[in-house]
Backbone as CSV, one residue per row, in Angstrom:
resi,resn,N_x,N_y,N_z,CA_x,CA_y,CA_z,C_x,C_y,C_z
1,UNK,5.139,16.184,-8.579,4.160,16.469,-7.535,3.912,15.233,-6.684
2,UNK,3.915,15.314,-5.401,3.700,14.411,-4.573,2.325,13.907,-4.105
3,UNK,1.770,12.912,-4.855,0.470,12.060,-4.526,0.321,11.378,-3.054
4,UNK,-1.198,11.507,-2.408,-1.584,10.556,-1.856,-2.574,9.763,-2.495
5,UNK,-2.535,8.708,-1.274,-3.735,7.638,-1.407,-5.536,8.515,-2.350
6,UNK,-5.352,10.600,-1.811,-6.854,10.131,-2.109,-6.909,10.405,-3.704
7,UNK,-5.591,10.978,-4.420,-5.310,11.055,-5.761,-5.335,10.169,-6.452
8,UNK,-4.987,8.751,-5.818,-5.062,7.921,-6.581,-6.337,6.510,-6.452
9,UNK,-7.556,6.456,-5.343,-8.120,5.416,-5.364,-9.282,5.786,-5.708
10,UNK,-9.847,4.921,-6.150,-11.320,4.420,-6.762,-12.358,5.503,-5.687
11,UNK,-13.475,6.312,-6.080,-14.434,6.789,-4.889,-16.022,5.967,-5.370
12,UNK,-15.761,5.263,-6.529,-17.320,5.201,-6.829,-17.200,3.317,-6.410
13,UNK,-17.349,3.354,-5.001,-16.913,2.044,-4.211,-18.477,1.062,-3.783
14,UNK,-18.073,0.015,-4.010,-19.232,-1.192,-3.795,-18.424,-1.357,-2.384
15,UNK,-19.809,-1.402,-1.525,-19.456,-1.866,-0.312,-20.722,-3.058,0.106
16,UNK,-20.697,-3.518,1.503,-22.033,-4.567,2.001,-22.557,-3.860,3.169
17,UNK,-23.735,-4.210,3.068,-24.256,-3.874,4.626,-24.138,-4.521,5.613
18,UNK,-23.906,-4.266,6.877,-23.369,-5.885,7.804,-24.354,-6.361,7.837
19,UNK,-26.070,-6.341,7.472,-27.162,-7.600,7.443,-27.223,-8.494,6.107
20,UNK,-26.033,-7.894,5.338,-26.607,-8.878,3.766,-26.098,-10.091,4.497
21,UNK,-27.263,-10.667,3.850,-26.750,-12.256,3.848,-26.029,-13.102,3.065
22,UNK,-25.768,-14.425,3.284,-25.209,-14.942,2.635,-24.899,-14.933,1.221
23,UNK,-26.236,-15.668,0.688,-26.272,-15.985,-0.410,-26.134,-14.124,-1.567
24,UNK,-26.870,-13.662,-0.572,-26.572,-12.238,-1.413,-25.619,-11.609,-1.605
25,UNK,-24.205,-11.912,-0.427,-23.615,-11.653,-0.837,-22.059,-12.246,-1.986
26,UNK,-23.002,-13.596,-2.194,-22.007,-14.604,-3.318,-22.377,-13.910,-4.161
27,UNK,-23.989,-13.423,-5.091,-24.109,-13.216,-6.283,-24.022,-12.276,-6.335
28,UNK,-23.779,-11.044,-5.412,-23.558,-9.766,-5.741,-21.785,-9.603,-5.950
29,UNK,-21.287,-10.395,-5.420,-19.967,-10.396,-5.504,-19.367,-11.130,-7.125
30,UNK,-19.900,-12.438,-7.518,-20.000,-12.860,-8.758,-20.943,-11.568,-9.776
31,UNK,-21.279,-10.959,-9.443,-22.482,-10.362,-10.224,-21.115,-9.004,-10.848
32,UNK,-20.808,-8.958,-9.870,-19.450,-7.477,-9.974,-18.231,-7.816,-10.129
33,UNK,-17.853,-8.790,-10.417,-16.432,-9.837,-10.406,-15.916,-9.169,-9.336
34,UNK,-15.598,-9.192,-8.098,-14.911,-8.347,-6.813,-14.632,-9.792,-6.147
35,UNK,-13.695,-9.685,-5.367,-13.563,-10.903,-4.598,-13.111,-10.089,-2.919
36,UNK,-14.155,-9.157,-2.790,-14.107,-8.391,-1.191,-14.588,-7.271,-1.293
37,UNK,-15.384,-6.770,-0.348,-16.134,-5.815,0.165,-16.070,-4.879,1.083
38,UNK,-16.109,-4.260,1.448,-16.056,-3.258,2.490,-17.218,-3.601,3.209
39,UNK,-17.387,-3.513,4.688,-18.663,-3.936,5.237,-18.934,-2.289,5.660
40,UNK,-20.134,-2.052,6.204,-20.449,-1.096,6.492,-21.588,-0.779,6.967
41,UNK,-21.601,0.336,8.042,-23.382,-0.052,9.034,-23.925,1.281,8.125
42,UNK,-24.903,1.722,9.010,-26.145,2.742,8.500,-25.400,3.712,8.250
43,UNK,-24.288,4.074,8.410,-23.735,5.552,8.652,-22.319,5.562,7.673
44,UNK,-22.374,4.492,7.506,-21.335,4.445,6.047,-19.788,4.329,6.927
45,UNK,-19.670,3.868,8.347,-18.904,3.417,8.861,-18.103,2.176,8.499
46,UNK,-16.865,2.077,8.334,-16.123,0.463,7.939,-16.309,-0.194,9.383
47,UNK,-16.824,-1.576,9.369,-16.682,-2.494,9.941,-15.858,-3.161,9.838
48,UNK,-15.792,-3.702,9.016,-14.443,-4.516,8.618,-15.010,-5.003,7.320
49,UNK,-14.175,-6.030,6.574,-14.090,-6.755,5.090,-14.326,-8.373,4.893
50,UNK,-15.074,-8.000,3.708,-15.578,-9.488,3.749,-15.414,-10.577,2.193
51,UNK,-14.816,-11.267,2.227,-13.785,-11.732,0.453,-14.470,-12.857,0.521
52,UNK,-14.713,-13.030,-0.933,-15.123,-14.478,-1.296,-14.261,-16.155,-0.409
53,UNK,-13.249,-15.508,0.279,-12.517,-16.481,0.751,-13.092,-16.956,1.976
54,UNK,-13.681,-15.597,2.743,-14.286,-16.002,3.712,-15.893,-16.977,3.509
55,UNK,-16.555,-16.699,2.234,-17.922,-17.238,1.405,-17.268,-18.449,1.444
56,UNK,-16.393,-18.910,0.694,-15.871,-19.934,0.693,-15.598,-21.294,1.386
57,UNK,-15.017,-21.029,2.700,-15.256,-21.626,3.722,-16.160,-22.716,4.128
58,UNK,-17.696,-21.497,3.768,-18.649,-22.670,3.678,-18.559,-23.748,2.908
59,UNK,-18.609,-23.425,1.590,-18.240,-24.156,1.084,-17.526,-25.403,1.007
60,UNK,-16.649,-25.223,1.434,-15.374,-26.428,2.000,-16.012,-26.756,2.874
61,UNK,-16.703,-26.706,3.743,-17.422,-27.468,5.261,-16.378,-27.689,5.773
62,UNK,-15.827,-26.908,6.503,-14.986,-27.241,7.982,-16.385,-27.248,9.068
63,UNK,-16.154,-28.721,9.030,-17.453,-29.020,10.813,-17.399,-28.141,11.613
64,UNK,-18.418,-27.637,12.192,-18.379,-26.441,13.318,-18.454,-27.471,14.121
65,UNK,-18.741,-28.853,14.463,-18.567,-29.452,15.547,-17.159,-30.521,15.706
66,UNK,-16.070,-30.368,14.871,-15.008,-30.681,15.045,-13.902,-30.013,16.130
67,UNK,-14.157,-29.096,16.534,-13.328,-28.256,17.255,-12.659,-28.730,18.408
68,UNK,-11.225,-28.776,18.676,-10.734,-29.046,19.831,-9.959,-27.995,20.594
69,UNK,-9.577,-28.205,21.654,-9.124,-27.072,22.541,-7.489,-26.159,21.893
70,UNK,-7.037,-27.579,21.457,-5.592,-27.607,21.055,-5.274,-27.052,19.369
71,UNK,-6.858,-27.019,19.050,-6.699,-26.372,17.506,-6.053,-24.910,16.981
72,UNK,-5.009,-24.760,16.240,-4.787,-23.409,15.937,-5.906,-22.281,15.793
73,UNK,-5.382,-21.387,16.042,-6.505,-19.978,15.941,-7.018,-20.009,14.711
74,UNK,-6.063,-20.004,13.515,-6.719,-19.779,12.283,-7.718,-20.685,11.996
75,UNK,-7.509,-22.281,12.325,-8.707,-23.161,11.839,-10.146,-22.614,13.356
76,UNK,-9.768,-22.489,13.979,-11.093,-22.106,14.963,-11.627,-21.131,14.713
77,UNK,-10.819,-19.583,13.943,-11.611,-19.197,13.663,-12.438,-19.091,12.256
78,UNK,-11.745,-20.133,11.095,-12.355,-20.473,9.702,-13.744,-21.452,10.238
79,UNK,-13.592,-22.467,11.576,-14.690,-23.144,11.840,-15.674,-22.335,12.193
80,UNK,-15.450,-21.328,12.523,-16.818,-20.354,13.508,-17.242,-19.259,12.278
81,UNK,-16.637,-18.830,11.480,-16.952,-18.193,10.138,-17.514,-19.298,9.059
82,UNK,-17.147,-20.501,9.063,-17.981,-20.965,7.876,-19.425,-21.341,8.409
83,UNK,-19.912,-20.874,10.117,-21.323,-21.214,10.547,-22.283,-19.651,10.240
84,UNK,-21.415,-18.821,9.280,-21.827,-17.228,9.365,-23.218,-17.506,8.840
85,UNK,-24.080,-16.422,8.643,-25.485,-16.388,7.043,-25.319,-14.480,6.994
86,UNK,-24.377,-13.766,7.634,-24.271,-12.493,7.421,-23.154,-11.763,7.348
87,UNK,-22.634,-10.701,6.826,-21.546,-10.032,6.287,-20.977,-9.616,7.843
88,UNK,-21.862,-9.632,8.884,-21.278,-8.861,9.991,-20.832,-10.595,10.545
89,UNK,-21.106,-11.707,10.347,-20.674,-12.798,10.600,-19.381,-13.233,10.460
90,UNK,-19.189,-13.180,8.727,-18.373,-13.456,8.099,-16.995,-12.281,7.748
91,UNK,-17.088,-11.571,8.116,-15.728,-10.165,7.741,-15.072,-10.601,8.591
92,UNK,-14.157,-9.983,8.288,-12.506,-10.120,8.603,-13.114,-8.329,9.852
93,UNK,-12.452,-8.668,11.128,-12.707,-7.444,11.571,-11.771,-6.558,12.659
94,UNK,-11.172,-5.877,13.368,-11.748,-4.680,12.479,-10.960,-4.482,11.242
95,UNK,-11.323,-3.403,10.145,-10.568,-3.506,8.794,-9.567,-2.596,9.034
96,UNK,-8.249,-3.500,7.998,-7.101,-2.137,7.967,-7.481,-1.208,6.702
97,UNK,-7.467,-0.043,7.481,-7.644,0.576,6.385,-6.729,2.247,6.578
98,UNK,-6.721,3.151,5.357,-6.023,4.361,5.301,-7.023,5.423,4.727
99,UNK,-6.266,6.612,4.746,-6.944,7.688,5.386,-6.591,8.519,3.689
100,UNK,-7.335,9.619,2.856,-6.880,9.556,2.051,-5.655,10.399,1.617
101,UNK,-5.109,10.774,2.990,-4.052,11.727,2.707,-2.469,10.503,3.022
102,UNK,-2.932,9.641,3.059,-1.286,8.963,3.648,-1.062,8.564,2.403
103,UNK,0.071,8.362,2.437,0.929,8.656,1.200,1.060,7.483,0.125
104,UNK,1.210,7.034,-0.691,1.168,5.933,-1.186,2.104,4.506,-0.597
105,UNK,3.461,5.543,-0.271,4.874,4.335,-0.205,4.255,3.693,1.181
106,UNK,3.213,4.840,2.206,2.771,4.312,3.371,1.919,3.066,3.266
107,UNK,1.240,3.174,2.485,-0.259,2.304,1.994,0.548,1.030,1.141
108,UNK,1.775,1.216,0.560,1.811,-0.327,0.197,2.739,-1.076,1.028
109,UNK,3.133,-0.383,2.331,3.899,-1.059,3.259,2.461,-1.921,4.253
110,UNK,1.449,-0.921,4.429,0.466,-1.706,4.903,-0.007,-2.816,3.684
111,UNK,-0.283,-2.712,2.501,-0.218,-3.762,2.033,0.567,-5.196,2.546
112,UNK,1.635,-5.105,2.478,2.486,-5.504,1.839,2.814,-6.095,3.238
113,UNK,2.596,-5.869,4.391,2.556,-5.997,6.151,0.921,-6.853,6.400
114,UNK,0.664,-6.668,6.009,-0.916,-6.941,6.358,-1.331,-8.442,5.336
115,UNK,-0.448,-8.451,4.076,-1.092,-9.209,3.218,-2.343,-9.326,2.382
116,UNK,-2.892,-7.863,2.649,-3.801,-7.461,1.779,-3.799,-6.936,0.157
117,UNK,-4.897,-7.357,-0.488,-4.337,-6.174,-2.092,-5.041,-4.928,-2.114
118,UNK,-6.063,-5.001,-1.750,-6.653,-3.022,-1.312,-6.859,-3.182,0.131
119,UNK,-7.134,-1.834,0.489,-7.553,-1.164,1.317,-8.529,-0.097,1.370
120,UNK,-9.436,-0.221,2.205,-10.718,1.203,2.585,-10.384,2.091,2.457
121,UNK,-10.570,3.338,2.005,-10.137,4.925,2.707,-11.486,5.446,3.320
122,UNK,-10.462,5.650,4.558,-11.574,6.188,5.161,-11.295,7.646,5.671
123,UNK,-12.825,8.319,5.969,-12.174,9.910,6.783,-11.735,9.687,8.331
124,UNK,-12.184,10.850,8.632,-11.761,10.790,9.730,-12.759,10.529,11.026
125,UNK,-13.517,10.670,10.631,-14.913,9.515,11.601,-14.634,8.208,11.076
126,UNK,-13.971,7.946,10.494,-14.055,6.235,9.761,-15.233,5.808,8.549
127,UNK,-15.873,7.002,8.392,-16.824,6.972,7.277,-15.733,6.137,6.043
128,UNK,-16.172,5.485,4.924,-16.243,5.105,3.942,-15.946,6.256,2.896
129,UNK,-14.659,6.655,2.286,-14.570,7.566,1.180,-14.188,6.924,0.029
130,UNK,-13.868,5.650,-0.052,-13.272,5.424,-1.750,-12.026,3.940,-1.174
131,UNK,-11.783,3.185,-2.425,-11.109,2.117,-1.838,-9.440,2.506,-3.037
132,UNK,-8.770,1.736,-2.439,-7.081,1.840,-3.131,-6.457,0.335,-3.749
133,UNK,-6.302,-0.010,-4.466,-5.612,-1.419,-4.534,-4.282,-1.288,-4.950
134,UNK,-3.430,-2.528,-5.200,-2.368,-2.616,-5.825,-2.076,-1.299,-6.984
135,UNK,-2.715,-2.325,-7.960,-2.351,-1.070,-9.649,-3.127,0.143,-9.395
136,UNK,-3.727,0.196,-8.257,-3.672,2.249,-8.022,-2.738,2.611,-7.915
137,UNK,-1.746,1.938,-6.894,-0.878,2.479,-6.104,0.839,2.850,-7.543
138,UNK,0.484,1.533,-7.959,1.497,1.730,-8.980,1.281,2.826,-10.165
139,UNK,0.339,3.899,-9.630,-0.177,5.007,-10.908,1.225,6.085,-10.440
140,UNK,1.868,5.561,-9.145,2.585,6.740,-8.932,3.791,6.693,-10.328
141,UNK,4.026,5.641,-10.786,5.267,5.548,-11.587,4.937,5.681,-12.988
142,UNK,4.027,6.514,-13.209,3.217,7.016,-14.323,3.316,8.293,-14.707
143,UNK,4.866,8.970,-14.613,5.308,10.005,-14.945,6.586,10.206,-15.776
144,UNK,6.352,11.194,-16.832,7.946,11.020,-17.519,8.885,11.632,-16.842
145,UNK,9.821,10.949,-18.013,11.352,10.660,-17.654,11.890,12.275,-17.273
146,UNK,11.223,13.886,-18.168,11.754,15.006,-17.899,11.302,15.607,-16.559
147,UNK,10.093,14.954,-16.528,9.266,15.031,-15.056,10.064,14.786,-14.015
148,UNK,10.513,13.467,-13.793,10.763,12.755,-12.839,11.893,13.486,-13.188
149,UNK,13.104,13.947,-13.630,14.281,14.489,-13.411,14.518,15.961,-13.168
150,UNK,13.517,16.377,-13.553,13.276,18.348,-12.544,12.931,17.614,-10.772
151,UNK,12.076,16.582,-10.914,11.954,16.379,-9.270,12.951,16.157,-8.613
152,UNK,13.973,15.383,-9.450,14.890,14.604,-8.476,15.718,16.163,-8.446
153,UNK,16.360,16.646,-9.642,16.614,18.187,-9.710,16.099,18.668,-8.371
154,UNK,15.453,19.015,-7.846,14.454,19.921,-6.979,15.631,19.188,-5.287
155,UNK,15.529,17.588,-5.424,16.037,17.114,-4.469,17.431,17.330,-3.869
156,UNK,18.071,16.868,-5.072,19.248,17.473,-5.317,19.899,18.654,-4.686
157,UNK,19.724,19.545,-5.520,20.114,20.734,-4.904,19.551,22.083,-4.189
158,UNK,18.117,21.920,-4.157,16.857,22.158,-3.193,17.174,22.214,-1.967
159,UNK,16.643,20.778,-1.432,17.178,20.126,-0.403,18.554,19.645,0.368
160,UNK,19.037,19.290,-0.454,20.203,18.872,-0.208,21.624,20.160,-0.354
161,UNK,21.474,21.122,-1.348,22.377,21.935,-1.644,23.415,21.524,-2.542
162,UNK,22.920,20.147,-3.285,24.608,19.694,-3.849,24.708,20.038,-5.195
163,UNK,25.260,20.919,-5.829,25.123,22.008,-7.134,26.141,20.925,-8.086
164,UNK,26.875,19.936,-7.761,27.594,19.345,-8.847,27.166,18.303,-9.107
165,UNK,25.988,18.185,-8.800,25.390,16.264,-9.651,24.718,16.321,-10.647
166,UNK,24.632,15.510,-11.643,24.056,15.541,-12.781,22.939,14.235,-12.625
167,UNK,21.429,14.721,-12.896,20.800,13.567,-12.695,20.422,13.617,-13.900
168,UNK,19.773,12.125,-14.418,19.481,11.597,-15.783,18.303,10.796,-15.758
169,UNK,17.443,10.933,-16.326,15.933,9.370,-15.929,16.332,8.620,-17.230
170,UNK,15.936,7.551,-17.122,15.586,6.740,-18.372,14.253,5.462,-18.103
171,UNK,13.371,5.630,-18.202,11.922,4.777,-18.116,12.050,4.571,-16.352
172,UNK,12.406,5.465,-15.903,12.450,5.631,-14.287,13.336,5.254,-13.393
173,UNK,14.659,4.852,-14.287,15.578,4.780,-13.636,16.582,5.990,-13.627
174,UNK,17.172,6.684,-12.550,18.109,7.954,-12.314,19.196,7.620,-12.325
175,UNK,19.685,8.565,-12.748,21.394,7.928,-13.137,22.139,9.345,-12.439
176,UNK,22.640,8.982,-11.136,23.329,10.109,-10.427,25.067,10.296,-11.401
177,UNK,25.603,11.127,-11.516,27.133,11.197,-12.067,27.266,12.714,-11.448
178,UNK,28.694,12.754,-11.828,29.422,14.250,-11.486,30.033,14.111,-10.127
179,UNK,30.467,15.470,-9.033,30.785,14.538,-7.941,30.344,15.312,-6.864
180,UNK,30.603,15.145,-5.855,30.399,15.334,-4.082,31.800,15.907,-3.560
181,UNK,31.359,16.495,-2.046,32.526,16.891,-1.812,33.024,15.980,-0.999
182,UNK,32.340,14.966,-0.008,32.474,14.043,0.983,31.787,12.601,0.631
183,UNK,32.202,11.480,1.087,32.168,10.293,0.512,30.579,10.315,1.323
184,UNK,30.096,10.609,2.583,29.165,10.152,3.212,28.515,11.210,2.666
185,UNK,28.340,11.849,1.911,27.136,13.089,1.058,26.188,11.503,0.406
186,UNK,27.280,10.610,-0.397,26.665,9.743,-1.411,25.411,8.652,-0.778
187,UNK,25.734,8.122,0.469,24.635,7.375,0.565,23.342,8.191,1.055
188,UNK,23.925,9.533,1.162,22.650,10.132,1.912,21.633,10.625,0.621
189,UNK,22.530,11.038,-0.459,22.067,11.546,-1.463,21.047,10.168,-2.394
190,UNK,21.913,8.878,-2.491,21.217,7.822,-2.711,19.767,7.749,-2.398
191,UNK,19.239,7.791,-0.903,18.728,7.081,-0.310,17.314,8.545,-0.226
192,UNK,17.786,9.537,-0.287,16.701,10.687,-0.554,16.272,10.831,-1.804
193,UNK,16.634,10.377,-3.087,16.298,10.032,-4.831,15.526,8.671,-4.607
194,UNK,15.948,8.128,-4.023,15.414,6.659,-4.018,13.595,6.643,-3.647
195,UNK,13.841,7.483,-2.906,12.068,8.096,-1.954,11.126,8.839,-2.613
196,UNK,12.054,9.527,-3.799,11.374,10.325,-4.901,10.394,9.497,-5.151
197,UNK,8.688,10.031,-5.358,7.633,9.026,-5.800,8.057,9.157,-7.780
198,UNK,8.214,7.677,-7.983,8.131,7.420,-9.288,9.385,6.882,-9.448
199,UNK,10.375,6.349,-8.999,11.545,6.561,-9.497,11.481,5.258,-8.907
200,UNK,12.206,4.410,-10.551,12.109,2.969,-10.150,13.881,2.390,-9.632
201,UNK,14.635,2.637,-9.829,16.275,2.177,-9.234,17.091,3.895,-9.677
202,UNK,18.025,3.669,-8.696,18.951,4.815,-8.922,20.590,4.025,-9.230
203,UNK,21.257,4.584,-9.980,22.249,4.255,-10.456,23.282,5.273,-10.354
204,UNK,24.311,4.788,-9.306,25.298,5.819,-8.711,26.505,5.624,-9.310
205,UNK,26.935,7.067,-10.064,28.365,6.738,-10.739,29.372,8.231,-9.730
206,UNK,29.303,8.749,-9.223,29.405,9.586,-8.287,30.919,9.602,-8.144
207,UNK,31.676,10.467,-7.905,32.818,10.956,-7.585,32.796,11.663,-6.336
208,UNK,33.866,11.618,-5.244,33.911,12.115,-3.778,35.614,12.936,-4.128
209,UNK,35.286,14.021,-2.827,36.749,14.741,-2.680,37.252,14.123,-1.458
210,UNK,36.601,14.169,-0.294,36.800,13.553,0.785,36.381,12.867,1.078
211,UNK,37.626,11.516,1.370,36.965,10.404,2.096,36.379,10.206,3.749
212,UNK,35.791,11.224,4.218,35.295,11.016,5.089,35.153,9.746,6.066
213,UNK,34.012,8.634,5.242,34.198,7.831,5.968,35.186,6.580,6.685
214,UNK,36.325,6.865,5.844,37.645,6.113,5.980,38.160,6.720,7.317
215,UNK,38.053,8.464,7.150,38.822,8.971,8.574,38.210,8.717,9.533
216,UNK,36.873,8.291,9.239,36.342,7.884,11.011,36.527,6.748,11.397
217,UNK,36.633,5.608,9.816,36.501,4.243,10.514,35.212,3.911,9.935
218,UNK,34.868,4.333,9.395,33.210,3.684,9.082,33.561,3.412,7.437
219,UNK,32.692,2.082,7.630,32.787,1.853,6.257,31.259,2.065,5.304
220,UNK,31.443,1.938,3.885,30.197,2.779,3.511,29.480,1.479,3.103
C-alpha cells in the first residue's frame, strides 16, 4: 500500500507562538528536548521555524554593530537574528513545509534539497496539521519481505504486462531473474521496482530475446 506524508508524521505537534520570547523559548525547547519549532500566529498558521541554532547565535555574540556592506548574506543575516527577543524575530522564514498527502520519496527530496531534518504539514490554508522528520519517513521500509514482493508482483505484470519475471525480496532487497522479450524492457523494468515504496536495492539477473538496443545504436 502506498503511504503519504499524513500516514506517517507525528499530529500531537509542539509548536511557538510568534510573541514567545526569548528566554521562553530556550526552556521550553530544553524543557522538551526539540531543537525547532514550528512558529505559528492565532490561527494555527506556519510562519516559519525557529531551532535552537537560531537561540544560539545569541549566544555566540556576533556584534550587531560589526556589519559591513561587503559582508556575506549568511553572516548579516545571523547578525540581525542574534539582536531577536521573539520567535517572529528569530525563525527561519517563510517555512518549507508539505502537505499531508505528498508522498514520502517527495518529502525526503525536500529534505534532503533544503537541508532540513523535519518538516510542517500543513493543510491547505497552511494551517498547522502534524510535523514529519527523518525516521518517520524511513517507516516506509517497514514492511515484509512477502509484502513487498506481491507489490513489486502487482508492478511487474500489472503495469508493465511482463508475465516472465520472477521477483524475490530478501530484508528489502528484490532480486529480478527469468527473462524479457527486449533488452530496453530491462532498464525500464529496473527503474519502476526501484520506486516501489520500501524496496531498498534491486538486483537484476534478467535474460533478453531481443537486443533492441544494439539495433538502434543505443547503448544500455
Amino acid at each position: 500500500m502506498t503511504r503519504t506524508v499524513g500516514d506517517l508524521m507525528a499530529t500531537n505537534v509542539l509548536a511557538a507562538r510568534d510573541d514567545a520570547g526569548y528566554r521562553e523559548l530556550a526552556a521550553f525547547m530544553r524543557a522538551h528536548h526539540v531543537s525547532a519549532l514550528p512558529v505559528v500566529d492565532g490561527e494555527h498558521h506556519v510562519l516559519g521555524v525557529v531551532s535552537t541554532a537560531d537561540l544560539l547565535l545569541k549566544l555566540a555574540d556576533p556584534d550587531p554593530e560589526e556589519g559591513y556592506m561587503a559582508e556575506p548574506f549568511r553572516e548579516r543575516l545571523d547578525r540581525i537574528k542574534s539582536t531577536g527577543t521573539t520567535a517572529h524575530d528569530l525563525m527561519t522564514s517563510p517555512a518549507v513545509t508539505v502537505t499531508a498527502g505528498t508522498a514520502p520519496r517527495e518529502a525526503a527530496e525536500v529534505m534532503r534539497r533544503r537541508g532540513v531534518r523535519r518538516l510542517p504539514v500543513v493543510d491547505g490554508d497552511g494551517r498547522l496539521v502534524g510535523l514529519v522528520g527523518r525516521s518517520d519517513l524511513l517507516r516506509v521500509y517497514e514492511v515484509s519481505d512477502d509484502a513487498l514482493t506481491r507489490t513489486v508482483e502487482d508492478v511487474v505484470r500489472g503495469l508493465l504486462g511482463l508475465t516472465d519475471v520472477v521477483t524475490t525480496a530478501d530484508h528489502g532487497v528484490v532480486t529480478l531473474s527469468g527473462g524479457v522479450v527486449r533488452r530496453s524492457d530491462i532498464p525500464r523494468l529496473v527503474h519502476a521496482v526501484r520506486a516501489v515504496e520500501g524496496v531498498v536495492h534491486v538486483r537484476c539477473h534478467l535474460a533478453y530475446g531481443l537486443d533492441d538496443l544494439t539495433l538502434t545504436g543505443t547503448t544500455a
